[in-house]
FILODREN-852419 format. One record per atom (N, C-alpha, C): residue in one letter; x, y, z. Coordinates in steps of 0.05 Angstrom, whole numbers, plus 5000, padded with zeros to 4 digits. Example, Ala and Ser with C-alpha at 12.3 -4.5 7.8 and 13.67 -1.06 7.14 Angstrom:
// FILODREN-852419
a526448865156/a524649105156/a526449345156/s525749555142/s527349795143/s525850015157/
//
This chain:
// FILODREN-852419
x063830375081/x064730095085/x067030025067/x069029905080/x071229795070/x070629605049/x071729685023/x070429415001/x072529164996/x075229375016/x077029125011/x076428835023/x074928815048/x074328635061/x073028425046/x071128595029/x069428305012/x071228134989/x074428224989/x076028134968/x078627954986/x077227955009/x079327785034/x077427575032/x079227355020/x077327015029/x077726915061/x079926985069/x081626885098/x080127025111/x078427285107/x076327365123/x073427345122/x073127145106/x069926985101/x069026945127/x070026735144/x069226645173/x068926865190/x070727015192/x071227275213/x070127565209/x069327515183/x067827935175/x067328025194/x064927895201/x063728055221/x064328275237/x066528025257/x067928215276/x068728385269/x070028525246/x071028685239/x069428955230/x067329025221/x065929185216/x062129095212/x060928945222/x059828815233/x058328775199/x060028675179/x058828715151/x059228355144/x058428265123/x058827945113/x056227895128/x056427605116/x053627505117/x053527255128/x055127105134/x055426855136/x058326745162/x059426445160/x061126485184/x061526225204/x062426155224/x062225925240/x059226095265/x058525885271/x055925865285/x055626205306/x058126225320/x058326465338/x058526685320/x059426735301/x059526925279/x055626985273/x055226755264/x052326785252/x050326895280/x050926825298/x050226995325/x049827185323/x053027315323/x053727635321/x052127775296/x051627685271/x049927725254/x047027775258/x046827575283/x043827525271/x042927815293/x045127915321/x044028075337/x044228385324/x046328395303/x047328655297/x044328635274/x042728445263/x040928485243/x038428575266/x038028525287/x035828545305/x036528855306/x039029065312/x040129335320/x038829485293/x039129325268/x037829465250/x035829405239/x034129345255/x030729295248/x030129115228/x032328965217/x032028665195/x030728455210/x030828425236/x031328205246/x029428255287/x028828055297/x028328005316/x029327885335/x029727845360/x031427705376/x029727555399/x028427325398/x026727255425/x027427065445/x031126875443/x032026775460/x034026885468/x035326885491/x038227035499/x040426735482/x042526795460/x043626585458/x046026655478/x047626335474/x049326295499/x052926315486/x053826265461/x055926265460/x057726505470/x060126365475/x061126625495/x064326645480/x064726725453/x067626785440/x069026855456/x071626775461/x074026815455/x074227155474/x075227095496/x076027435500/x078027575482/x077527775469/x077927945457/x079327905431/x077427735415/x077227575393/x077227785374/x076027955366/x076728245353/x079328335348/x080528345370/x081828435372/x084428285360/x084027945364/x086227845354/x085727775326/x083027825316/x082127835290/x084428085269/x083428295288/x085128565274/x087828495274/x088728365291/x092228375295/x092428195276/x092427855262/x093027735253/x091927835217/x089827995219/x089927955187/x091028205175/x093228405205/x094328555191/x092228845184/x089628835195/x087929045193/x087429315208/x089829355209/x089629515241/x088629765235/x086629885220/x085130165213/x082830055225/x083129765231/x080129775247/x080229615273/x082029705291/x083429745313/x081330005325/x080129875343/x078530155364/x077529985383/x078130055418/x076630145433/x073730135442/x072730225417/x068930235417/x068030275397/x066130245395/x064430235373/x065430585349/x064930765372/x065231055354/x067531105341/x070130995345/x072430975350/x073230825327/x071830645305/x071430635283/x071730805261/x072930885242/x072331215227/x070331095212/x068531285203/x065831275188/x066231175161/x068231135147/x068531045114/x068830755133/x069430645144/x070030335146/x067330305163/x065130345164/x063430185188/x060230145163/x060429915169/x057629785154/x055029985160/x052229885150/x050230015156/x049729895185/x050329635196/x049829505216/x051329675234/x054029665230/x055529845255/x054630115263/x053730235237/x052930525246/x050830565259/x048630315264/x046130205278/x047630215307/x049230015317/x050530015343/x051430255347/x053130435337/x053530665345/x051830905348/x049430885328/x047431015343/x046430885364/x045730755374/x045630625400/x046330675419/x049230635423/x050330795441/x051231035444/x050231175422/x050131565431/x046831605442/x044931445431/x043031505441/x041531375467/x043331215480/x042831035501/x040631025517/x040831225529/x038131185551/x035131405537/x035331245516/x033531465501/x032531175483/x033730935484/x032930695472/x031730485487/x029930405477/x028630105487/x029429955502/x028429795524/x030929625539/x031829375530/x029129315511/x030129025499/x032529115474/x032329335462/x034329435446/x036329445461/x036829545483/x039529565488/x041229295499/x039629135508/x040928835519/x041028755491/x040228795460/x041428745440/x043928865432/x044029065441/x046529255434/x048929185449/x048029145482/x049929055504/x051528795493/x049728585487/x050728275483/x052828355451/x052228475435/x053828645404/x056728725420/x056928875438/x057929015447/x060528915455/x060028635480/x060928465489/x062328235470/x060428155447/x062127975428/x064028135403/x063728375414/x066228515399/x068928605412/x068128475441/x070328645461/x070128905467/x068629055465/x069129285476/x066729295507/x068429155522/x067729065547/x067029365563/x068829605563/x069229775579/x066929925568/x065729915547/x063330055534/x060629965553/x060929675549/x058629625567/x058729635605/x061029695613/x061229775633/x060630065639/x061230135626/x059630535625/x056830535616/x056130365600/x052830445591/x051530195606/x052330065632/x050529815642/x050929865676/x051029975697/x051329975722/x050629825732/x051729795758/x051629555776/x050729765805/x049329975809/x048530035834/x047729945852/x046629985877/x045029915895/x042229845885/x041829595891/x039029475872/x036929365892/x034829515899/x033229415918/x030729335901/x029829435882/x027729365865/x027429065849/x025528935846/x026028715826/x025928825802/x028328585788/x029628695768/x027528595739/x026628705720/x024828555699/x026428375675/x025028275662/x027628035649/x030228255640/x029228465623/x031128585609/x032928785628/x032228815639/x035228915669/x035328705678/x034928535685/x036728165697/x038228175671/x037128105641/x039228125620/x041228195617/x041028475620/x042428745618/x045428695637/x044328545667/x046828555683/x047828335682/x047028085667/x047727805665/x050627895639/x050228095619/x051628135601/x053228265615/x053328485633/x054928655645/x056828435656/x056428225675/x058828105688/x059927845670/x058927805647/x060827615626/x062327925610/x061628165611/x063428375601/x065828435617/x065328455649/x066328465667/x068728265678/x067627965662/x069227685668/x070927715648/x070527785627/x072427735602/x075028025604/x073628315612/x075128385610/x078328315631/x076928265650/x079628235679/x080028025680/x079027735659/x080427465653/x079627275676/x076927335692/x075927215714/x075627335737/x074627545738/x074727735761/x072727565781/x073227505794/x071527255811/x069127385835/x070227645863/x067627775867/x067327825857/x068128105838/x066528195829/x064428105805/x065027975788/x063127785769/x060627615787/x061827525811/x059327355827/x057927555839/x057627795843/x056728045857/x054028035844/x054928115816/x052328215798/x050527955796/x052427705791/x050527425778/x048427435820/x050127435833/x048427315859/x045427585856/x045427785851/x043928035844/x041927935832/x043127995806/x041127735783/x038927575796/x040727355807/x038727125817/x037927185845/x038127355862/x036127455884/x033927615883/x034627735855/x032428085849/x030228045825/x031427795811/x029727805781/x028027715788/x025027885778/x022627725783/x022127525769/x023027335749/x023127155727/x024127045736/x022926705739/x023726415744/x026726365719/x025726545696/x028026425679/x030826615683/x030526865696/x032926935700/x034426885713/x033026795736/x033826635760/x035426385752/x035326295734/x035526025735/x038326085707/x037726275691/x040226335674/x042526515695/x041926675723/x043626725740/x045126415747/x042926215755/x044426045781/x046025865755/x045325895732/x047325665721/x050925795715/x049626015715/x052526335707/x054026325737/x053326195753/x054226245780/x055425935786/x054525675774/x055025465780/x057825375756/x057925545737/x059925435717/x061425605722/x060925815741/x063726055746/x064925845775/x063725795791/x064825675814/x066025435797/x065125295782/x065825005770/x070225145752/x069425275744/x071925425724/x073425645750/x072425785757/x074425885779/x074525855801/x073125765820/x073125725848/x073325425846/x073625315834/x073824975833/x073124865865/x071024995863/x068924895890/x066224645885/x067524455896/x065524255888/x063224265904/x062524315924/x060524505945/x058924665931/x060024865924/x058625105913/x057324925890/x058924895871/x057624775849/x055224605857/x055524405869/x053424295883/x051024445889/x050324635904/x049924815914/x048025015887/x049325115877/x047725215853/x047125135828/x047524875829/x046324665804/x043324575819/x043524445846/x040624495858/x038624715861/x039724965858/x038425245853/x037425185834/x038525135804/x038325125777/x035724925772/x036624735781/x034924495780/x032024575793/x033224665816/x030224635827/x028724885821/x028825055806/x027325305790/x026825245762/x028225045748/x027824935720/x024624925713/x023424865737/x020024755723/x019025035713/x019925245735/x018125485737/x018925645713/x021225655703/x022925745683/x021625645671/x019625415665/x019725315640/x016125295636/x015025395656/x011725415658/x010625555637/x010025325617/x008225495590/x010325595570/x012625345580/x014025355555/x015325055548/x013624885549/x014424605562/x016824595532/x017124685510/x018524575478/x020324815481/x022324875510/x024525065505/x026124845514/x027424735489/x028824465498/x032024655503/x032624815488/x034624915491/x035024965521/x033125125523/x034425315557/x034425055581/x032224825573/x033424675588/x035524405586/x036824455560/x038824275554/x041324455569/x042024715555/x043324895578/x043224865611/x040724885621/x040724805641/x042724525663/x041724285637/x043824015640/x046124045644/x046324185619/x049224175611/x050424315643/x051324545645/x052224605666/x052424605697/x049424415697/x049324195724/x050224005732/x051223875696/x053123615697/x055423785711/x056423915720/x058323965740/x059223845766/x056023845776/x056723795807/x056623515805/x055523255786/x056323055790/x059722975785/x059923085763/x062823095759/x065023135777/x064123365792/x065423435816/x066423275841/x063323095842/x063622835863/x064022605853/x065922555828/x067222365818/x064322155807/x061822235804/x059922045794/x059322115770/x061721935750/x060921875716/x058821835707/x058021605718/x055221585711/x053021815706/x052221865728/x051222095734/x051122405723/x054122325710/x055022595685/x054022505669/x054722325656/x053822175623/x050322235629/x049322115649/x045922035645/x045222385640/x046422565650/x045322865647/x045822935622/x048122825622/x048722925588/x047922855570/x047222595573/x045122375549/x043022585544/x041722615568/x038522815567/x040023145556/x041623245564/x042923445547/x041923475522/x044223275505/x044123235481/x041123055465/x039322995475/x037222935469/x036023165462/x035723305494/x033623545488/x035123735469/x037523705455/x039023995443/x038623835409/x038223575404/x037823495377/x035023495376/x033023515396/x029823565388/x029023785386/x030624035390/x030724285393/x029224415367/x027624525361/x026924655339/x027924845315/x027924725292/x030324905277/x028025095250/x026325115264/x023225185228/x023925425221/x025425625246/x026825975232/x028725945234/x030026205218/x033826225210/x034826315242/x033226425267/x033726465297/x034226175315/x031626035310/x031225745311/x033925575307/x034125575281/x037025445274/x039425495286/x039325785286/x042125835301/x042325705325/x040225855351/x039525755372/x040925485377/x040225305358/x040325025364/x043324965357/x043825095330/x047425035328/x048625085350/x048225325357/x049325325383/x049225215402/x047125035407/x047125015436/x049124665429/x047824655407/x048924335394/x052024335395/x053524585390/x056124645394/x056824575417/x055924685440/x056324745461/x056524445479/x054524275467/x053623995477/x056223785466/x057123785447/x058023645434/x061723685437/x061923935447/x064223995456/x065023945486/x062723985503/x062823865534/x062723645524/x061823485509/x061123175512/x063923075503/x065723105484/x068523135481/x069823165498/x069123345514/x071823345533/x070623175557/x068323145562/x068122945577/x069222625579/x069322555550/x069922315541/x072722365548/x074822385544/x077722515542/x077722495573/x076622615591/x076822635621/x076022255631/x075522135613/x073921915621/x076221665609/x078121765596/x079521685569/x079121475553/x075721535549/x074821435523/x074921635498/x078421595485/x079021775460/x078221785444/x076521435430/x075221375415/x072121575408/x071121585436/x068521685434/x069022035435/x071222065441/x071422465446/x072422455416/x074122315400/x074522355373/x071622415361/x070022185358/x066722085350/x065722415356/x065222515374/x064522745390/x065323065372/x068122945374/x069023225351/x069223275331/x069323005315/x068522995290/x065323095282/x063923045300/x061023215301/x060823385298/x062423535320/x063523845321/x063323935301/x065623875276/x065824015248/x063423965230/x061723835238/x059623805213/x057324075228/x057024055253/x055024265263/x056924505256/x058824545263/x059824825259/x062324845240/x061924735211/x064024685195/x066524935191/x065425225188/x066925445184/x068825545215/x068425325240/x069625475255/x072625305256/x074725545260/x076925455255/x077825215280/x076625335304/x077725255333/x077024875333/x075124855323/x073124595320/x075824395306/x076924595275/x077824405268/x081024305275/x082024585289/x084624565303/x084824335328/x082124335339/x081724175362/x081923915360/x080223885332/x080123595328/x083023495320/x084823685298/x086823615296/x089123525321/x090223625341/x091123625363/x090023315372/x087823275377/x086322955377/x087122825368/x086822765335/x088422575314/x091422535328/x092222805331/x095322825326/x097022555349/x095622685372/x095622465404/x094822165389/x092322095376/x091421845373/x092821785357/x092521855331/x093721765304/x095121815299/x096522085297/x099922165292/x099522355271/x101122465257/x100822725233/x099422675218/x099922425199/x098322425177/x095822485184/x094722385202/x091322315206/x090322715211/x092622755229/x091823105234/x092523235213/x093023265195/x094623485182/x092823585166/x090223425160/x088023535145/x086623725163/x086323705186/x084823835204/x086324085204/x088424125211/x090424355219/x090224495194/x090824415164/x090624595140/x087724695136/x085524505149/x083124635144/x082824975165/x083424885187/x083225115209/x085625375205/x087825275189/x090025495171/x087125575149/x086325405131/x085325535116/x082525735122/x082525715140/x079425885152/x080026155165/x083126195166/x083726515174/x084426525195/x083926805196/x084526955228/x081526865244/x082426825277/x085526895286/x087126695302/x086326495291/x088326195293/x090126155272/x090326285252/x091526095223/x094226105234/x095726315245/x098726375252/x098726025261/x096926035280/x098125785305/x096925615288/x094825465275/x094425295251/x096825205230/x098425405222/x099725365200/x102625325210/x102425345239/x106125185251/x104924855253/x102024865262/x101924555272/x102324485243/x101324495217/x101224495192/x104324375186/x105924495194/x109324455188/x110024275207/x108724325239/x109524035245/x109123775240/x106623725222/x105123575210/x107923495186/x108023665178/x109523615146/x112423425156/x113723675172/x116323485181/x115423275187/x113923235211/x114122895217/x113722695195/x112322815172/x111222665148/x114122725130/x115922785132/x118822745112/x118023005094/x116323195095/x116523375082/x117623675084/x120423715093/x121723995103/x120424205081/x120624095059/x120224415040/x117224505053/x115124325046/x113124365047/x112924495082/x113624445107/x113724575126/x115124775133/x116424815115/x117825155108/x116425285101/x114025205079/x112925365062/x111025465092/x109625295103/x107825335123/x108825505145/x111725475153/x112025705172/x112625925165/x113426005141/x114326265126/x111126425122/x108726285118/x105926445119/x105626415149/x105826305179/x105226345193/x106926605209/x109226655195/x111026875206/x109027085193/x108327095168/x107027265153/x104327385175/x103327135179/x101827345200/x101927445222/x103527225235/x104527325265/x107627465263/x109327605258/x110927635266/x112527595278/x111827655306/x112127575329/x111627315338/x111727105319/x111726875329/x114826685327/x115126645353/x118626455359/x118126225350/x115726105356/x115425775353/x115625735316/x115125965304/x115426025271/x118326065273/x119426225279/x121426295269/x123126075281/x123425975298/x125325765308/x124725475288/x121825465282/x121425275261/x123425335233/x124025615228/x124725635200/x128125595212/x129025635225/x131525545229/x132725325234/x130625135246/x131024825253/x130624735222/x129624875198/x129224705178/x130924825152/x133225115162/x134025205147/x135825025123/x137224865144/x139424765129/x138624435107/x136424355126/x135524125104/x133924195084/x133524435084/x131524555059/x133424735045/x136024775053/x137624955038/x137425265031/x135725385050/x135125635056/x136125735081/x139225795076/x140725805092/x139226145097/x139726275084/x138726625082/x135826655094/x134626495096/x131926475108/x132926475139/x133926255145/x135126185168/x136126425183/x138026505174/x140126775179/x137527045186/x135527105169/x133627175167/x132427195201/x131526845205/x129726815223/x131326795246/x133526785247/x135126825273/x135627095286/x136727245267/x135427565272/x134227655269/x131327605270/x128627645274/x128827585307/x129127395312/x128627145347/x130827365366/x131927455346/x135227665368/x133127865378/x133027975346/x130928225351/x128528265368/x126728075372/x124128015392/x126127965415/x128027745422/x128327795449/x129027985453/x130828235446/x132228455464/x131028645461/x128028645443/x125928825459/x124828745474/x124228505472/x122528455510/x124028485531/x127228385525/x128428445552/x128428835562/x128028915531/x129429165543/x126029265551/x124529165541/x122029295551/x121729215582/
//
């Protein structure tokens, strides 16, 4: 294990991803923790959680903090001095695959997936001809396969609905069924922008919820999830009301949710994430700014270490209130790392200029070049501010830098 990592503060929030080592993190991090501790027998796993990172969040983890020895493909593909005791758990895993547990391996699968290495779980998870009913942990198994499947091809639309329609025809479980039809109703809701369909499999959802939930009346989560993604089809037929009243009961059942274990807790951060960020952008769609501000300011207290929470909220301020009010938000989500800080620390400078401060938004785009390179909206920042900050050589600098990036893309 790499010891440099534990001497990176900018990689506090993000370890994880990187060699599945650190302890701590924004709410989807502590996820990824808590499944890679289940791979190494610390830990247990008894709900499927729902957060769904960032496609190939790893990956832009490695690119922005400059770590590229831990740049791989897959899990093996790691060299052995850099991989935690947790990683080398996943990678025995998948050398020993069909020689492991099935509830182990839908731990390993879902690991697998929030690290990006999508094409791993496409080789160790098949989608054959399925005439048998499927038991929870193969419904699992292929529910992870087509969010591996969705993320890698950026919405692969049959084929992702292939496996989910599978899922919910084959699983003998009321509850897989019902985690298929909601995977099927927020994929039509986000890519088929089919208000029909949606319709359509939010009543699936709904109307299997009891059975899903027989002799488990206090799984407030799976049926706040449930809400949540049914509020679709009202949405769809323009009835507000009707969104809000689902979502009221949403967020009811996701703040009564049980938090007495460190699984428990997570569970609920998450799902509380998840609630409070639809309920934001609902407000915003409604353009009550007031209440999606209220909304996301929530956001950062449930999930304080995640950068995205606080970039988001900034962007908010910025529209309502103007720089000053954002510029705390934006330096907080700069200060929380990869792999937003590049794009954190230009809003950071745009903050400053509008506030009469050139030096200080020089300073901010000269560390956002630092991590992105390749970033124009930086470098064109350091040239729009060369001359009132008197860093003409900077300027000169960042102009042939902007030459240099375009006439390799052109020539590429």
């Amino acid at each position: 294990m790499d010891v440099e990592l534990d001497l990176r503060l900018d990689l506090r929030a993000t370890r994880p991803y990187l060699d599945l080592g650190g302890m701590s993190g924004p709410v989807h991090t502590q996820v990824l923790l808590h499944l890679a501790n289940a791979l190494a027998g610390v830990s247990t796993v008894s709900a499927p959680f729902q957060s769904n990172p960032p496609a190939n969040l790893r990956w832009h983890i490695v690119g922005e903090a400059r770590m590229l020895q831990y740049h791989a493909a897959g899990p093996e593909e790691l060299a052995e001095a850099l991989r935690s005791d947790r990683w080398q758990h996943l990678c025995d895993c998948v050398r020993n695959w069909h020689d492991v547990p099935a509830e182990r391996r839908r731990v390993a699968a879902s690991v697998l997936t929030r690290l990006g290495f999508y094409d791993t779980v496409l080789s160790l998870v098949p989608h054959d001809d399925i005439s048998a009913p499927l038991d929870p942990s193969a419904a699992a198994l292929l529910l992870i396969r087509a969010n591996a499947l969705y993320k890698r091809d950026g919405g692969s639309a049959l084929a992702t609905l292939d496996i989910l329609h599978t899922v919910h025809g084959r699983a003998s479980s009321a509850r897989s069924r019902v985690l298929a039809a909601i995977a099927i109703t927020v994929h039509h809701a986000r890519v088929s922008r089919d208000g029909e369909l949606v319709r359509h499999w939010a009543e699936q959802a709904l109307g299997e919820i009891d059975a899903a939930l027989e002799g488990q009346s206090s799984d407030h989560v799976l049926h706040s999830a449930v809400l949540r993604a049914c509020s679709f089809a009202p949405f769809f037929a323009g009835d507000m009301a009707w969104t809000e009243e689902m979502l009221d009961e949403c967020e009811r059942l996701a703040l009564a949710a049980p938090d007495s274990t460190s699984e428990l807790a997570v569970l609920k951060a998450e799902n509380l994430h998840a609630v409070l960020e639809t309920r934001s952008r609902a407000a915003m769609r409604t353009g009550d700014q007031d209440l999606a501000l209220a909304r996301a300011r929530q956001l950062t207290e449930v999930d304080p270490e995640d950068s995205r929470v606080h970039r988001d909220l900034g962007y908010m301020l910025l529209a309502h209130s103007g720089p000053a009010a954002a510029l705390p938000s934006f330096e907080r989500a700069a200060a929380l790392g990869p792999p937003f800080a590049a794009v954190a620390w230009c809003l950071v400078a745009h903050c400053r200029r509008e506030l009469h401060n050139p030096h200080g938004a020089m300073a901010a785009l000269v560390t956002a070049t630092e991590l992105d390179p390749g970033s124009i909206t930086a470098l064109r920042g350091i040239t729009d501010l060369a001359h009132p900050t008197g860093e003409q050589a900077l300027g000169t600098w960042a102009r042939d830098r902007i030459d240099a990036l375009l006439s390799s893309h052109t020539t590429a």
